[in-house]
ZAKERO-186301 format. One record per atom (N, C-alpha, C, O): residue in three letters; atom name; x, y, z. Coordinates in nm, 3 decimals, decimal comma. Example, Ala and Ser with C-alpha at 12.3 -4.5 7.8 and 13.67 -1.06 7.14 Angstrom:
<atoms>
ALA/N/1,319/-0,569/0,780
ALA/CA/1,230/-0,450/0,780
ALA/C/1,320/-0,330/0,780
ALA/O/1,424/-0,332/0,846
SER/N/1,285/-0,225/0,708
SER/CA/1,367/-0,106/0,714
SER/C/1,290/0,003/0,787
SER/O/1,341/0,114/0,804
</atoms>
This chain:
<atoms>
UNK/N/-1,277/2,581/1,749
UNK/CA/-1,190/2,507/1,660
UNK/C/-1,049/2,503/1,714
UNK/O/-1,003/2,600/1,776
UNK/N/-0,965/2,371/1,688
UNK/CA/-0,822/2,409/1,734
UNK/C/-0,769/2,359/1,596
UNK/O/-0,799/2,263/1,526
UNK/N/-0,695/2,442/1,585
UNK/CA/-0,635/2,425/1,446
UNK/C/-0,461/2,397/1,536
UNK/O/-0,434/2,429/1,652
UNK/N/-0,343/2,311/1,406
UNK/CA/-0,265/2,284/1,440
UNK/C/-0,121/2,404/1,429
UNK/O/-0,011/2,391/1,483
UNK/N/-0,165/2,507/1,348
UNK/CA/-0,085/2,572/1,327
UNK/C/-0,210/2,705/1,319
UNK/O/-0,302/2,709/1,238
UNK/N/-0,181/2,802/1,422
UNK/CA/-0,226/2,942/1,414
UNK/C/-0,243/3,050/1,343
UNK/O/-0,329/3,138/1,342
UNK/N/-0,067/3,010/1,229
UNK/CA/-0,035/3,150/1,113
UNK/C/-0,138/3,101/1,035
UNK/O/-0,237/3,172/1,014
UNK/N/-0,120/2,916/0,958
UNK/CA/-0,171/2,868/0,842
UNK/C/-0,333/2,888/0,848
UNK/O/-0,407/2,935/0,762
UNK/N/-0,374/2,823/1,016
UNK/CA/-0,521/2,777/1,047
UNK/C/-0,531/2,616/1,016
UNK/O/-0,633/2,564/1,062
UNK/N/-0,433/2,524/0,940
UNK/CA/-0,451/2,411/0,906
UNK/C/-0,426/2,341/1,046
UNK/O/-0,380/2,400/1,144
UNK/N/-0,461/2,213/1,042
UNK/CA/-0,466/2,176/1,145
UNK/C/-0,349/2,011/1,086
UNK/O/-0,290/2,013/0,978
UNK/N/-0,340/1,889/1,184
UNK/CA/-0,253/1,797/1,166
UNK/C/-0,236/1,746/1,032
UNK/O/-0,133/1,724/0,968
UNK/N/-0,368/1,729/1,000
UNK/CA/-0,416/1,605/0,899
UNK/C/-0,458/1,709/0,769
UNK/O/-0,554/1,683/0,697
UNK/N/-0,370/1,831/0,749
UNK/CA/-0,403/1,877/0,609
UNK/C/-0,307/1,857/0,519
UNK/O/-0,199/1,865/0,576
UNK/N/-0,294/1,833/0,400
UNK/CA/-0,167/1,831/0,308
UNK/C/-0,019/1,914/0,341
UNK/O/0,096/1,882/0,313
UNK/N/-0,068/2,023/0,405
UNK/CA/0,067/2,143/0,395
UNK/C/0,117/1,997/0,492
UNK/O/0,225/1,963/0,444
UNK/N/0,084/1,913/0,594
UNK/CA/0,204/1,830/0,656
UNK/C/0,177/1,734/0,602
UNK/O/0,234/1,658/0,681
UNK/N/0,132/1,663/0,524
UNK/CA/0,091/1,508/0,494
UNK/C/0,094/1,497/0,333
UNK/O/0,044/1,402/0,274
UNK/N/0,161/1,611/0,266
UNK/CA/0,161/1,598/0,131
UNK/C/0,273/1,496/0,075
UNK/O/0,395/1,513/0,086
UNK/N/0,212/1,395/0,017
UNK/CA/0,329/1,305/-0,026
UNK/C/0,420/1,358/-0,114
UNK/O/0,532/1,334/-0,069
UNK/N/0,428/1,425/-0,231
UNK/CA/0,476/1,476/-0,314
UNK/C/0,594/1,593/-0,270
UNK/O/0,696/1,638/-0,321
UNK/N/0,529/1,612/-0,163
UNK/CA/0,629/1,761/-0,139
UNK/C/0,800/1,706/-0,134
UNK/O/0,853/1,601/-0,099
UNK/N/0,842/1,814/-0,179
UNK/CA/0,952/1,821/-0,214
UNK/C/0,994/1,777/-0,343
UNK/O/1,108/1,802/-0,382
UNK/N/0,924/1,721/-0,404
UNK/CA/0,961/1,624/-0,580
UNK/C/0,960/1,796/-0,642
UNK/O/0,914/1,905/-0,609
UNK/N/1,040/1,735/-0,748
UNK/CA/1,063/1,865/-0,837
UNK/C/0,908/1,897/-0,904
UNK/O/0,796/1,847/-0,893
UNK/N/0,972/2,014/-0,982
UNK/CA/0,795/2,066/-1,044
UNK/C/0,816/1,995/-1,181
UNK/O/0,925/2,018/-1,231
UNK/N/0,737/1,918/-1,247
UNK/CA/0,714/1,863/-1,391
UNK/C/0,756/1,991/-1,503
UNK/O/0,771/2,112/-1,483
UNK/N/0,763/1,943/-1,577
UNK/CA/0,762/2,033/-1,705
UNK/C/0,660/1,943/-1,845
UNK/O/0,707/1,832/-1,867
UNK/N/0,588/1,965/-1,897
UNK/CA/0,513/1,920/-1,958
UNK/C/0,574/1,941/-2,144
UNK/O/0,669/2,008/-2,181
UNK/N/0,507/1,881/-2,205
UNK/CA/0,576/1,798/-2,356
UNK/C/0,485/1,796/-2,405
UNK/O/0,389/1,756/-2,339
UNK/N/0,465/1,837/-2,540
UNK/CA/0,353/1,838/-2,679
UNK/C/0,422/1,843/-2,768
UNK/O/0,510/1,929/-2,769
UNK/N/0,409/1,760/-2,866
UNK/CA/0,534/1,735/-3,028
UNK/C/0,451/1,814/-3,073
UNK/O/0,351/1,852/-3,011
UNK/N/0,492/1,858/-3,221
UNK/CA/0,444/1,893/-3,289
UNK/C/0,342/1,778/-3,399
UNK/O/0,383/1,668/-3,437
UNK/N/0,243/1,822/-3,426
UNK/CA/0,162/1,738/-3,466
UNK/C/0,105/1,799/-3,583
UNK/O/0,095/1,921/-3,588
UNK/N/0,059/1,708/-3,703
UNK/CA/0,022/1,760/-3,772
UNK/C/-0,155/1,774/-3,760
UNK/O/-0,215/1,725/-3,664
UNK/N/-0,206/1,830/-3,844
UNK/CA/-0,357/1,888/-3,791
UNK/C/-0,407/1,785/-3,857
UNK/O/-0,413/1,820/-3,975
UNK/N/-0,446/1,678/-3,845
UNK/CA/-0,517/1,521/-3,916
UNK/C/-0,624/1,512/-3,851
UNK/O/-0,685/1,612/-3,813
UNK/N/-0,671/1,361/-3,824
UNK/CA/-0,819/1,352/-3,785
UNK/C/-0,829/1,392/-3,591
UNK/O/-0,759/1,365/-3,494
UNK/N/-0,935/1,454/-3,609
UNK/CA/-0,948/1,488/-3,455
UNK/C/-1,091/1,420/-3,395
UNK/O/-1,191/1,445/-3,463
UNK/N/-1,109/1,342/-3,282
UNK/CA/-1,213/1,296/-3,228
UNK/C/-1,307/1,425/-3,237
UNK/O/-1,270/1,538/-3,267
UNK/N/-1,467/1,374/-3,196
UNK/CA/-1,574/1,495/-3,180
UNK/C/-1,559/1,535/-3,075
UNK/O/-1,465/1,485/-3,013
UNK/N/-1,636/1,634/-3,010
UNK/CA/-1,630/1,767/-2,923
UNK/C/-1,657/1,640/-2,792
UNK/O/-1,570/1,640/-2,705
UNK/N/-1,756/1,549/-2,778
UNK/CA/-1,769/1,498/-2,635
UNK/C/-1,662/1,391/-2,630
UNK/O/-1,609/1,387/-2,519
UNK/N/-1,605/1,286/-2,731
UNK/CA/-1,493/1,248/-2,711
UNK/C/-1,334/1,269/-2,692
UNK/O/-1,232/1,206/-2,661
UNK/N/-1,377/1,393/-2,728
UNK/CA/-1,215/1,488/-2,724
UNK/C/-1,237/1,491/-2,602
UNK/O/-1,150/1,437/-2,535
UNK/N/-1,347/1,549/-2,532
UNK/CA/-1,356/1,560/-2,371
UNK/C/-1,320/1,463/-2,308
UNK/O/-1,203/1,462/-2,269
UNK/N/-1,410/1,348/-2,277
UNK/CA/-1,370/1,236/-2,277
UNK/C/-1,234/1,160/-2,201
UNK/O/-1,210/1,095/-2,100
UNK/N/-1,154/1,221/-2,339
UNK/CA/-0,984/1,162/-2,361
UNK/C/-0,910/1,239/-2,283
UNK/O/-0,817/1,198/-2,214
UNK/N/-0,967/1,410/-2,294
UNK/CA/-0,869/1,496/-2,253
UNK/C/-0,778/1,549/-2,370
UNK/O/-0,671/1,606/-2,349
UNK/N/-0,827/1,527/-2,484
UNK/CA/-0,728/1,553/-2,628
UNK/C/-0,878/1,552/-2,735
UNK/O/-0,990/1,503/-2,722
UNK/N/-0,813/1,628/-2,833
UNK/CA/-0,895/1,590/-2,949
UNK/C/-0,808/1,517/-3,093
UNK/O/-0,844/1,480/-3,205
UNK/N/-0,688/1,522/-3,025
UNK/CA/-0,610/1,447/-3,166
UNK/C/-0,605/1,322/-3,089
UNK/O/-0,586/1,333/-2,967
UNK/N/-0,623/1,186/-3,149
UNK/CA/-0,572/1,067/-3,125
UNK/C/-0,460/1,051/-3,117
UNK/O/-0,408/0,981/-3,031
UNK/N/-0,386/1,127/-3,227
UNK/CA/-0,256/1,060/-3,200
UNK/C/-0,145/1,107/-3,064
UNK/O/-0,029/1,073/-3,043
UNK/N/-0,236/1,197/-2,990
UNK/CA/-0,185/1,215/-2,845
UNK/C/-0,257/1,161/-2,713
UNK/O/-0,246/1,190/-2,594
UNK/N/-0,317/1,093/-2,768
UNK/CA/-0,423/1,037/-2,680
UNK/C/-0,349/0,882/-2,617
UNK/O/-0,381/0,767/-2,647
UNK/N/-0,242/0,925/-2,522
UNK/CA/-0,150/0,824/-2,446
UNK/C/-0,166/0,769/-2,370
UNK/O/-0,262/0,824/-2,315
UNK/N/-0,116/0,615/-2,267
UNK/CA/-0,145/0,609/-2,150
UNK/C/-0,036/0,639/-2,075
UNK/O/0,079/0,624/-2,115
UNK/N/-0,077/0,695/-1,935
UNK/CA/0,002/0,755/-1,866
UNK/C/0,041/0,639/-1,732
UNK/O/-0,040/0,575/-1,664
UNK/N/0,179/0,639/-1,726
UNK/CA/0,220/0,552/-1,648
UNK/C/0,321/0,628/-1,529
UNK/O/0,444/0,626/-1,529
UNK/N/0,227/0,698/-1,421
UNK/CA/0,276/0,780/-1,310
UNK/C/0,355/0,690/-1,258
UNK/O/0,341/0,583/-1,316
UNK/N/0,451/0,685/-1,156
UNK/CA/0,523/0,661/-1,071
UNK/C/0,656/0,747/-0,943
UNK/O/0,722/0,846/-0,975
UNK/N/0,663/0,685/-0,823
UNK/CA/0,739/0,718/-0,753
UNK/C/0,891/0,728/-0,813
UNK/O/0,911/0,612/-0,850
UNK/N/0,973/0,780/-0,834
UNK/CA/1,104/0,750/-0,849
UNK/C/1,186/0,661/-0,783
UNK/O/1,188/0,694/-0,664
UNK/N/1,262/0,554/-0,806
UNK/CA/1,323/0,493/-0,741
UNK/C/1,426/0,542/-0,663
UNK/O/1,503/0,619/-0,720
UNK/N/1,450/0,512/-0,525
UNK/CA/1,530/0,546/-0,450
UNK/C/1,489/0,700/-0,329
UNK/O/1,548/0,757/-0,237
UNK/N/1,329/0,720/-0,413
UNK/CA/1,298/0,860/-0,372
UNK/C/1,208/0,811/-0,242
UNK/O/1,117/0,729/-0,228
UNK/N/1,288/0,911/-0,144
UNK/CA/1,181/0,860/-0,029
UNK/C/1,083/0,978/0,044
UNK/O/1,119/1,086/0,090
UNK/N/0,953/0,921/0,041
UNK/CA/0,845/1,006/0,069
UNK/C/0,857/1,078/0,238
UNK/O/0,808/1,189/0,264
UNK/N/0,905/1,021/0,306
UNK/CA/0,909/1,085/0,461
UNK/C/1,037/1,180/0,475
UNK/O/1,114/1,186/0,570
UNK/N/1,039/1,255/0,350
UNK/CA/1,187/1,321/0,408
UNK/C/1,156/1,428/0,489
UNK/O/1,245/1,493/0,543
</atoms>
């Protein structure tokens, strides 16, 4: 095997060098308070990823503007 780096063992084409993200800050994540109302069943809660509807959002990821991936 030739790996690209000896300490890691990874070689060119693994994330530790090709990770797009690296360097973006770390997220911090958000849940309101909600009241305990109707909740989907056990395989649609799965499903969604939620069992309350009323958190059941669409998520609209994006790059930041001005943020550049090859730094």
């Amino acid at each position: 095997m030739n790996f690209g780096n000896s300490q890691t063992g990874c070689d060119k084409t693994s994330s530790q060098y090709n990770d797009p993200l690296r360097g973006m800050p770390v997220g911090m994540g958000y849940v309101p308070w909600q009241e305990w109302k109707h909740t989907y069943p056990v395989n649609e809660g799965l499903a969604n990823g939620t069992i309350f509807p009323c958190l059941n959002l669409p998520f609209y990821g994006c790059i930041p503007r001005g943020y550049n991936i090859m730094k």
